[in-house]
PyMOL Python script that loads the backbone (N, CA, C, O; Angstrom):
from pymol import cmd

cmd.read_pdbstr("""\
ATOM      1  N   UNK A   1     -25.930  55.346  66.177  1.00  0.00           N
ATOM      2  CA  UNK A   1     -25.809  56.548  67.021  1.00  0.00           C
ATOM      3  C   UNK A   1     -27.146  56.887  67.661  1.00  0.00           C
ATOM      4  O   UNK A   1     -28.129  56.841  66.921  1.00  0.00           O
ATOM      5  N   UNK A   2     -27.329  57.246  69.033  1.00  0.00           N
ATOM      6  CA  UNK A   2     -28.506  57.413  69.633  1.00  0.00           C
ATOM      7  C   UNK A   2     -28.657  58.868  69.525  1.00  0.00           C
ATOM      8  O   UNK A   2     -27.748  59.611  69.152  1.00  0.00           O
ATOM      9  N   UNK A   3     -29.521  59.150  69.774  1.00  0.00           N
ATOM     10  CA  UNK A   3     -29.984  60.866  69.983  1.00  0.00           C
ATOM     11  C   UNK A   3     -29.064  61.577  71.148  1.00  0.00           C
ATOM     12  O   UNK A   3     -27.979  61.218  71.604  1.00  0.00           O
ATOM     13  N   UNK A   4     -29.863  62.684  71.456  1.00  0.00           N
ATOM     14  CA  UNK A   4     -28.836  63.722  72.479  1.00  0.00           C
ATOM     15  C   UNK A   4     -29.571  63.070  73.858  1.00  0.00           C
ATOM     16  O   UNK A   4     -30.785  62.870  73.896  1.00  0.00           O
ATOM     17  N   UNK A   5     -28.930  62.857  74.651  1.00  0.00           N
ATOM     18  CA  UNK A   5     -29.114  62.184  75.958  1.00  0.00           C
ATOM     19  C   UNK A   5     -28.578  63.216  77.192  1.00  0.00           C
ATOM     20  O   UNK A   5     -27.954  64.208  76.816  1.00  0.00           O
ATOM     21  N   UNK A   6     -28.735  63.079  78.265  1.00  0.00           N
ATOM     22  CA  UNK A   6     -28.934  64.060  78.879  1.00  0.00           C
ATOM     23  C   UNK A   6     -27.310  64.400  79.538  1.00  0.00           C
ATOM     24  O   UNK A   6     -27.402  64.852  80.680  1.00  0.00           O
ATOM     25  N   UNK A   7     -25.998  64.281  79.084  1.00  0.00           N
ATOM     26  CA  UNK A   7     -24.740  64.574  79.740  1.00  0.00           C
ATOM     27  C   UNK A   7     -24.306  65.729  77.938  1.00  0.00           C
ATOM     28  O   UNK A   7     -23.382  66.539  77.864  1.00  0.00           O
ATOM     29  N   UNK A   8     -25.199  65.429  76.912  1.00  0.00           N
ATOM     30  CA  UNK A   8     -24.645  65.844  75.984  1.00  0.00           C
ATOM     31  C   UNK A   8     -25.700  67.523  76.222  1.00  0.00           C
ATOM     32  O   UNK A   8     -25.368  68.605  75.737  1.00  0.00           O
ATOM     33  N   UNK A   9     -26.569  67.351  76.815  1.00  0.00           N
ATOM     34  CA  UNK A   9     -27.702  68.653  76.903  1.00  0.00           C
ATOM     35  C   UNK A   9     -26.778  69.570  78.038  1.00  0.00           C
ATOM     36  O   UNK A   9     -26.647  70.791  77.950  1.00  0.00           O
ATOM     37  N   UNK A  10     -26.242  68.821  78.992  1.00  0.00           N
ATOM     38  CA  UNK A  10     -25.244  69.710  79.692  1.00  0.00           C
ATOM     39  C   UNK A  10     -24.065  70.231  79.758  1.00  0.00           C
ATOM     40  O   UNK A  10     -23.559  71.015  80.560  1.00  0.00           O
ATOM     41  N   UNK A  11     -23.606  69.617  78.657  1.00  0.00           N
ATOM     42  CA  UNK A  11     -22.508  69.817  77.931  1.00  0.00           C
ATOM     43  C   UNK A  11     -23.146  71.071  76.938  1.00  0.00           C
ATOM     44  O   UNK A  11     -22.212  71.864  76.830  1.00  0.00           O
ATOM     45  N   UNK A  12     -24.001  71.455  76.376  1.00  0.00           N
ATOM     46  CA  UNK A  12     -24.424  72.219  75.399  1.00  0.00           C
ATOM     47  C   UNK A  12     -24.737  73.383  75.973  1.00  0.00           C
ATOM     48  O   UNK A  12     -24.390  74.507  75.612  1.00  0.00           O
ATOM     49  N   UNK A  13     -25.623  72.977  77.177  1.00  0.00           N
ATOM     50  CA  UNK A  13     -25.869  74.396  77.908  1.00  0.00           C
ATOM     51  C   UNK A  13     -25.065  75.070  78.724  1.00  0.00           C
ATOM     52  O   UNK A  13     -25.435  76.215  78.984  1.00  0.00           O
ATOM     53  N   UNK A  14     -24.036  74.685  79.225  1.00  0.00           N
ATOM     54  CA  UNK A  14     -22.593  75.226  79.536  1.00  0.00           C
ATOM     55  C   UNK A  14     -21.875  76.085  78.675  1.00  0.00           C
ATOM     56  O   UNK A  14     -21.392  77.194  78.907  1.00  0.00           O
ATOM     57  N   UNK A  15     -21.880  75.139  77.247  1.00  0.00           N
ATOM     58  CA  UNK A  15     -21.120  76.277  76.319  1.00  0.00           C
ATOM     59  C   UNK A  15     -22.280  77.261  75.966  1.00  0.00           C
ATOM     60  O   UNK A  15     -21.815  78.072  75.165  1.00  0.00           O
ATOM     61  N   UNK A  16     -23.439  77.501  76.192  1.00  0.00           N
ATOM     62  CA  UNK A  16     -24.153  78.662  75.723  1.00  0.00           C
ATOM     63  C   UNK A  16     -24.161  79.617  76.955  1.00  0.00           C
ATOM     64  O   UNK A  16     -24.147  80.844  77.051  1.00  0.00           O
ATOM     65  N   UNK A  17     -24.190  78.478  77.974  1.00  0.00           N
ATOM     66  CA  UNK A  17     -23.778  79.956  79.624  1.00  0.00           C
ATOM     67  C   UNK A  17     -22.335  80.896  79.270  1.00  0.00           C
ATOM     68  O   UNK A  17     -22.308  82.122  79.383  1.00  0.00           O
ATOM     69  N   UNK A  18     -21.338  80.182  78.892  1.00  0.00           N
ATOM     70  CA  UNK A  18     -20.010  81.005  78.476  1.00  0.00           C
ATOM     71  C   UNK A  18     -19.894  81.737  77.306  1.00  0.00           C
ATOM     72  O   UNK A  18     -19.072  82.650  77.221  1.00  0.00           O
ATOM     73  N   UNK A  19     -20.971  81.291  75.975  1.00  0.00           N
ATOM     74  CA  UNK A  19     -21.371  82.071  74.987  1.00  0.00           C
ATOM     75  C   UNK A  19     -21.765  83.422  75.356  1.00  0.00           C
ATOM     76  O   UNK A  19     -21.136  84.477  75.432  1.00  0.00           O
ATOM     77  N   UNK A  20     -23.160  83.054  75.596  1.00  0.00           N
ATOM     78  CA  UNK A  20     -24.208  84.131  75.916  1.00  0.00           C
ATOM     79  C   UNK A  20     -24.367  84.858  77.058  1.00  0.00           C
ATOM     80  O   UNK A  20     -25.071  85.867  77.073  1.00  0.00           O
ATOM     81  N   UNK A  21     -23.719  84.405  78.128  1.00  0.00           N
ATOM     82  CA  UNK A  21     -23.540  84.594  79.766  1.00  0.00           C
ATOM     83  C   UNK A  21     -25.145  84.717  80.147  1.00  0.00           C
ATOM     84  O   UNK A  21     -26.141  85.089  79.527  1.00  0.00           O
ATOM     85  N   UNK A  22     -24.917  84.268  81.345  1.00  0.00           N
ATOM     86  CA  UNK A  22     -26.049  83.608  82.305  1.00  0.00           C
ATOM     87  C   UNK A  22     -27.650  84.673  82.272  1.00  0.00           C
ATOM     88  O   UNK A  22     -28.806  84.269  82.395  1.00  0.00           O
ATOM     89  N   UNK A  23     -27.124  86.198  82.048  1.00  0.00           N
ATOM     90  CA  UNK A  23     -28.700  86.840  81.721  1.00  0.00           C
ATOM     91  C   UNK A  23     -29.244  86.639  80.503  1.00  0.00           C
ATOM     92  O   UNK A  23     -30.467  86.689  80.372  1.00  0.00           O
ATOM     93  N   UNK A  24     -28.309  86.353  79.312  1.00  0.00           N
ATOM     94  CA  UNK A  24     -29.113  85.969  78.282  1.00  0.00           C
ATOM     95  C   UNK A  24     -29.475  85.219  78.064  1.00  0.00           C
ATOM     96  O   UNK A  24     -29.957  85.267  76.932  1.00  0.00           O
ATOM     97  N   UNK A  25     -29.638  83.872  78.775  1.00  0.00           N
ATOM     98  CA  UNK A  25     -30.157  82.241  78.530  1.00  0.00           C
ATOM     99  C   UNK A  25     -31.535  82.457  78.548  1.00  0.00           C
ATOM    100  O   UNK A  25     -32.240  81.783  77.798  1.00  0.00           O
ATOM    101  N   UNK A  26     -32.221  83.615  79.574  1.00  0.00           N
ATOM    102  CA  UNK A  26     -33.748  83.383  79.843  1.00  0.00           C
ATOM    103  C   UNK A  26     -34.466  83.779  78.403  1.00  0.00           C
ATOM    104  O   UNK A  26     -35.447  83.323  77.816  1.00  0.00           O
ATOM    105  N   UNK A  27     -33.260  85.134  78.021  1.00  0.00           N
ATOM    106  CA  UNK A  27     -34.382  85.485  76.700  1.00  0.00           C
ATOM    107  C   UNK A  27     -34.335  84.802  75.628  1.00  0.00           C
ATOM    108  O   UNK A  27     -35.326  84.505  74.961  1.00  0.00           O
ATOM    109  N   UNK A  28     -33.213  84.504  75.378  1.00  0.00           N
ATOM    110  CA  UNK A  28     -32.818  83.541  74.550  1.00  0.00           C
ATOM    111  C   UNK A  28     -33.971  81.936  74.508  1.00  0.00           C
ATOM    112  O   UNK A  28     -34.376  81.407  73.473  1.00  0.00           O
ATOM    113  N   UNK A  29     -34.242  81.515  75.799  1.00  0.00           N
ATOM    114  CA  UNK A  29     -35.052  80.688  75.741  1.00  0.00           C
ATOM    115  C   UNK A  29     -36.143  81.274  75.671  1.00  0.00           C
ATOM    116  O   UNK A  29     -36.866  80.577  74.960  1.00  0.00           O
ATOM    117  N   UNK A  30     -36.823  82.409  76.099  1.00  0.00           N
ATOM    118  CA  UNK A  30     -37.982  82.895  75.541  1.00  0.00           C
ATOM    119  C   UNK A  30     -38.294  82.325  74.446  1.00  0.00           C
ATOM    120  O   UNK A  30     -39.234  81.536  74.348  1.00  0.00           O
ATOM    121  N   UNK A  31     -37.441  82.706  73.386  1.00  0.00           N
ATOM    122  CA  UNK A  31     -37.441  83.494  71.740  1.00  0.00           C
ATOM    123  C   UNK A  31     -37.640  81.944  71.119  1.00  0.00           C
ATOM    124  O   UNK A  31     -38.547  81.802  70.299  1.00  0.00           O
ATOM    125  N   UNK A  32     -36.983  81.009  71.410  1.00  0.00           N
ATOM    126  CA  UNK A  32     -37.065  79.581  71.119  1.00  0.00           C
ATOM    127  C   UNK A  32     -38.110  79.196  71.521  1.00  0.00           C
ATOM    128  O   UNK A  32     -38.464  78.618  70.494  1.00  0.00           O
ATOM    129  N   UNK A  33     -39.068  79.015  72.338  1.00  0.00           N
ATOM    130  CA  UNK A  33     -39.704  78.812  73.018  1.00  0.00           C
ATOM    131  C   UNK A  33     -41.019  79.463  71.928  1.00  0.00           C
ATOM    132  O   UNK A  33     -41.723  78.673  71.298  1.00  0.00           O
ATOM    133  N   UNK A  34     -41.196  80.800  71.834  1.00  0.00           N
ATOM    134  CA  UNK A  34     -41.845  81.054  70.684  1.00  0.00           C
ATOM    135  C   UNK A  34     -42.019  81.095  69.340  1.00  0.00           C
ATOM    136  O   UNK A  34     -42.999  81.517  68.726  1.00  0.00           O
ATOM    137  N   UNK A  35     -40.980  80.618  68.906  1.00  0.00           N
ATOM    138  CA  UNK A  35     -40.554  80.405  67.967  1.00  0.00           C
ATOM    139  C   UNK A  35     -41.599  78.791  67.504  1.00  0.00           C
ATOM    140  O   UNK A  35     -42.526  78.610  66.714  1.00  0.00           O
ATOM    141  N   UNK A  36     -40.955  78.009  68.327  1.00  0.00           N
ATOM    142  CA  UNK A  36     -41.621  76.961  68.484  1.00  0.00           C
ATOM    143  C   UNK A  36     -43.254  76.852  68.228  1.00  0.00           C
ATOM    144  O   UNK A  36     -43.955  76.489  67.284  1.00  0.00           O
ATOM    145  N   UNK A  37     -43.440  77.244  69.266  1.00  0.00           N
ATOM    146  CA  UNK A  37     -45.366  77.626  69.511  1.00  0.00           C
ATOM    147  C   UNK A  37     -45.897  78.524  68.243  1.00  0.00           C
ATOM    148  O   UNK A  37     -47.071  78.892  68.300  1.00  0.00           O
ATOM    149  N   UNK A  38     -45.427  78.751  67.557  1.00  0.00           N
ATOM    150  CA  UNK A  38     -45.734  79.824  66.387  1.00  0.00           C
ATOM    151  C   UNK A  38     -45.415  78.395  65.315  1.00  0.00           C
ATOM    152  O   UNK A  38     -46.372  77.812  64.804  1.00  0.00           O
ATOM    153  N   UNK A  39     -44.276  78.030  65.115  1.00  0.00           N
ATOM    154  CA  UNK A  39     -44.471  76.909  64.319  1.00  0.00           C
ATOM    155  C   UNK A  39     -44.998  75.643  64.228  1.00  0.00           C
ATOM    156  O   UNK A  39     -44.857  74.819  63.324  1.00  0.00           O
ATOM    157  N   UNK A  40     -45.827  75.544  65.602  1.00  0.00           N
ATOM    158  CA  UNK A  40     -46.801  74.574  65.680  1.00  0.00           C
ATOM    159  C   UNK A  40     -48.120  75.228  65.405  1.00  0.00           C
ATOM    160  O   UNK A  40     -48.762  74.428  64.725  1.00  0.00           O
ATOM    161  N   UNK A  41     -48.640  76.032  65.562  1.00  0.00           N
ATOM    162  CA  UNK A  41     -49.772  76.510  65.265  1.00  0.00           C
ATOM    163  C   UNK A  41     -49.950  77.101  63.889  1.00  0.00           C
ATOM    164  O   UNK A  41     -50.817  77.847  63.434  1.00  0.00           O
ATOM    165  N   UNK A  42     -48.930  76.577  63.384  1.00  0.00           N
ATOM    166  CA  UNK A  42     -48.856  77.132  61.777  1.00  0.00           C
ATOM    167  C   UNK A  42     -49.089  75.938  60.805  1.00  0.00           C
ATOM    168  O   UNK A  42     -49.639  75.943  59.704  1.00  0.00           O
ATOM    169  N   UNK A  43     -48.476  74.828  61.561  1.00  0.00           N
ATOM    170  CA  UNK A  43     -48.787  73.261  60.729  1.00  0.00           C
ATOM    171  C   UNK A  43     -49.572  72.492  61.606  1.00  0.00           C
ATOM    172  O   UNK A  43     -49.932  71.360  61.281  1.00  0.00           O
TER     173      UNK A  43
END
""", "prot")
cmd.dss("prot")
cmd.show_as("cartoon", "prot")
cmd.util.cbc("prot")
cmd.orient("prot")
């Protein structure tokens, strides 16, 4: 099995546009986004 390739990333972010609807994707990626950067600067 290969990793997530790029028809399966658009497939994912579709169901989070109909999840979350389209204004919450930005903050939502904020929050990930820092989330991230906080757990790299931690290890």
């Amino acid at each position: 099995m290969g990793g997530i390739g790029f028809p399966e990333l658009i497939i994912i972010f579709l169901v989070l546009l109909l999840v979350f609807g389209a204004k919450r994707i930005p903050e939502i990626a904020r929050g990930i986004g820092k989330g991230i950067r906080e757990f790299k600067s931690a290890t």
